[in-house]
C-alpha atoms as one frame of an Amber mdcrd trajectory, in Angstrom:
protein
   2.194 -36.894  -9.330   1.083 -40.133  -7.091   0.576 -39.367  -3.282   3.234
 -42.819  -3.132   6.089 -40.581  -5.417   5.378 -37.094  -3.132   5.915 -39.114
  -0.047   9.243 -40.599  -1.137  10.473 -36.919  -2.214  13.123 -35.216   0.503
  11.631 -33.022   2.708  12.167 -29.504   2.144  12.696 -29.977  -1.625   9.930
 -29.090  -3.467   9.718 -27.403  -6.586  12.442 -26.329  -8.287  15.799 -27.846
  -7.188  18.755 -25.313  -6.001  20.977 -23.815  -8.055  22.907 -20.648  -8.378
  20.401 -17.794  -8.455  20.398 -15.473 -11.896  21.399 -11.778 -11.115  18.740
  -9.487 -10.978  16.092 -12.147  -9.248  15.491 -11.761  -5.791  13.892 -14.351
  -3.486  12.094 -12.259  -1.811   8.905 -12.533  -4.388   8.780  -9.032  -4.973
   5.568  -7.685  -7.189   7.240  -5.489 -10.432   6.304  -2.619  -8.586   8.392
  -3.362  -5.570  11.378  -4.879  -7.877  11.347  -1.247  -9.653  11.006   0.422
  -6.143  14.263  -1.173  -4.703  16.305  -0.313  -7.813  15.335   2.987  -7.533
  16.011   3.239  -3.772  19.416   1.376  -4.228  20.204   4.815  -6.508  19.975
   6.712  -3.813  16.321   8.102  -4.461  14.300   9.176  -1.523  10.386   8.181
  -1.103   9.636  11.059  -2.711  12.035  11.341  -5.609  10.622   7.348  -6.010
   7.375   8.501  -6.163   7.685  11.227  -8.971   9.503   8.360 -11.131   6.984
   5.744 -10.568   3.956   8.050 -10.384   2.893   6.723  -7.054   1.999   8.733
  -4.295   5.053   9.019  -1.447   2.543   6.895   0.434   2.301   3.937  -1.367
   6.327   4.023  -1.926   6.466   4.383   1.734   4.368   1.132   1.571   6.104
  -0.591  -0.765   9.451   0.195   0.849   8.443  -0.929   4.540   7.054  -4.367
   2.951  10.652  -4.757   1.281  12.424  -4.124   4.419  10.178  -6.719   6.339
  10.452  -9.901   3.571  14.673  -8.754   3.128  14.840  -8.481   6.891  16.729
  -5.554   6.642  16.388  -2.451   9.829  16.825   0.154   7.578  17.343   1.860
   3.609  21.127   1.205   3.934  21.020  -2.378   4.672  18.724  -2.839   2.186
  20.580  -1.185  -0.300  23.505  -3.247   0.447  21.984  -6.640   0.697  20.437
  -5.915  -2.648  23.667  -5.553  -4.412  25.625  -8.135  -2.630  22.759 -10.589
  -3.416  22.151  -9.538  -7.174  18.535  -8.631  -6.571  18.824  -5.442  -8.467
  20.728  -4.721 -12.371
């Protein structure tokens, strides 16, 4: 693309235009790992019970989990867990 046809393009509209978003894709540009981590903790599973599933170490769930919390902006689990169902980010 010419630097004349980027500057005539809307600001803020770059890439792909908006549209509905498909169920089960979340904006938050989660890594596979984290996308499987949040289904699992929208079960119900604690860090641990994630952990044996996943074959992590509660650690790295614990990890993976905070880092979801701060890109959802969510305070806690629950919220999480909500959002993520209201907003079709999980199956």
């Amino acid at each position: 693309m010419a630097a004349d046809e980027r500057a005539r393009r809307p600001s803020g509209r770059r890439g792909r235009a908006a549209g509905p978003r498909q169920a089960g894709v979340s904006p938050l540009a989660l890594s596979p790992s984290q996308e499987g981590i949040l289904a699992l903790l929208v079960e119900g599973l604690s860090n641990r019970e994630i952990a044996a599933r996943v074959h992590l170490s509660e650690n790295t769930v614990k990890t993976h989990v905070r880092e979801i919390l701060r890109r959802a902006g969510a305070r806690n689990r629950v919220q999480l867990a909500v959002r993520a169902v209201r907003e079709g980010w999980v199956r």
